[in-house]
C-alpha beads as a LAMMPS data file, in Angstrom:
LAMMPS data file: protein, C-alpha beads

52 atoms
51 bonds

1 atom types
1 bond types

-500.0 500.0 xlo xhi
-500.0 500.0 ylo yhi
-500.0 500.0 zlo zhi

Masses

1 110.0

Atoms # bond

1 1 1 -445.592 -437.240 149.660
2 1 1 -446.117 -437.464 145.867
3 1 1 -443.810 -438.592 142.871
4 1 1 -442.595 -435.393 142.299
5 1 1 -441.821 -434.498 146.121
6 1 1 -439.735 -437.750 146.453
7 1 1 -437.813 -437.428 143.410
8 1 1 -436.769 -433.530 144.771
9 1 1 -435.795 -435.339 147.678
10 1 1 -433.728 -437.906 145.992
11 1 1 -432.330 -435.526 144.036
12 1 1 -430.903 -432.991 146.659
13 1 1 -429.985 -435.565 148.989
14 1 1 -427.756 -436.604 146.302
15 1 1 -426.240 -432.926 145.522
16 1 1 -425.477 -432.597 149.231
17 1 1 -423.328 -435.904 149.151
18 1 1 -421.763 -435.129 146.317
19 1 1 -423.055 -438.683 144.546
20 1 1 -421.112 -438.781 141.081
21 1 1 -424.868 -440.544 139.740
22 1 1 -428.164 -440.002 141.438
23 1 1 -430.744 -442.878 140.327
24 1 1 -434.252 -442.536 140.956
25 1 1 -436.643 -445.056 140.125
26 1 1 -436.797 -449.002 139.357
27 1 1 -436.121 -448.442 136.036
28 1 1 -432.722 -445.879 135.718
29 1 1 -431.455 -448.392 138.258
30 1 1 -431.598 -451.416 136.173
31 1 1 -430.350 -449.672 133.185
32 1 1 -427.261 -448.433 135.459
33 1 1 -426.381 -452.306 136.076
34 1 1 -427.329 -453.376 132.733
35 1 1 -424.696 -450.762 131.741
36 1 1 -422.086 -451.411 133.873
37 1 1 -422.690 -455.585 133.537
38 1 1 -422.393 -455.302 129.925
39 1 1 -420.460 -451.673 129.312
40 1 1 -420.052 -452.588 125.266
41 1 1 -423.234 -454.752 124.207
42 1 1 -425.257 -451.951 126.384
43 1 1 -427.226 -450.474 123.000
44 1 1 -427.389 -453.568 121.379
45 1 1 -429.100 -454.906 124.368
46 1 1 -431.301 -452.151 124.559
47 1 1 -432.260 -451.841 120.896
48 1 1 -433.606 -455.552 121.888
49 1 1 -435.320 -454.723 124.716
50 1 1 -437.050 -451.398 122.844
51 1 1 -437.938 -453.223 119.732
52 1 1 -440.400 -456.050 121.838

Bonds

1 1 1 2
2 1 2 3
3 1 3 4
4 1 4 5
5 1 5 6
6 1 6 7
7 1 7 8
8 1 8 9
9 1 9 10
10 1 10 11
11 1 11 12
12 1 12 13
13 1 13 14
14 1 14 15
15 1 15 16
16 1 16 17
17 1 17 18
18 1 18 19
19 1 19 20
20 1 20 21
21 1 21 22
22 1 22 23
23 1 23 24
24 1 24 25
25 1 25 26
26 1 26 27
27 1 27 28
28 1 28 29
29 1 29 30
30 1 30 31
31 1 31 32
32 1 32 33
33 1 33 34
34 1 34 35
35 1 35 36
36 1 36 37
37 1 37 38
38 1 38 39
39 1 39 40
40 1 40 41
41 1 41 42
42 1 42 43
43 1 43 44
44 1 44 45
45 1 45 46
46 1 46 47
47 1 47 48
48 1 48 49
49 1 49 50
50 1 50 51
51 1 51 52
């Protein structure tokens, strides 16, 4: 199954449950915890991360 297949699955699975977010991939993950860890220094912690 390629990238593309995987993330349809991902995807529709999380339609059919009705999931209020549907994260796919390493990356949207952390930036879901580093958002909800630090809700108001989110941007500025990202600007940081962007500008390395």
């Amino acid at each position: 199954m390629n990238l593309v297949d995987r993330v349809a699955v991902i995807t529709s699975a999380g339609i059919e449950r009705r999931a209020p977010r549907i994260l796919v991939g390493g990356d949207a993950k952390a930036a879901a915890l580093l958002e909800r860890l630090a809700p108001t220094g989110y941007w500025n912690l990202l600007k940081k991360a962007i500008k390395r």
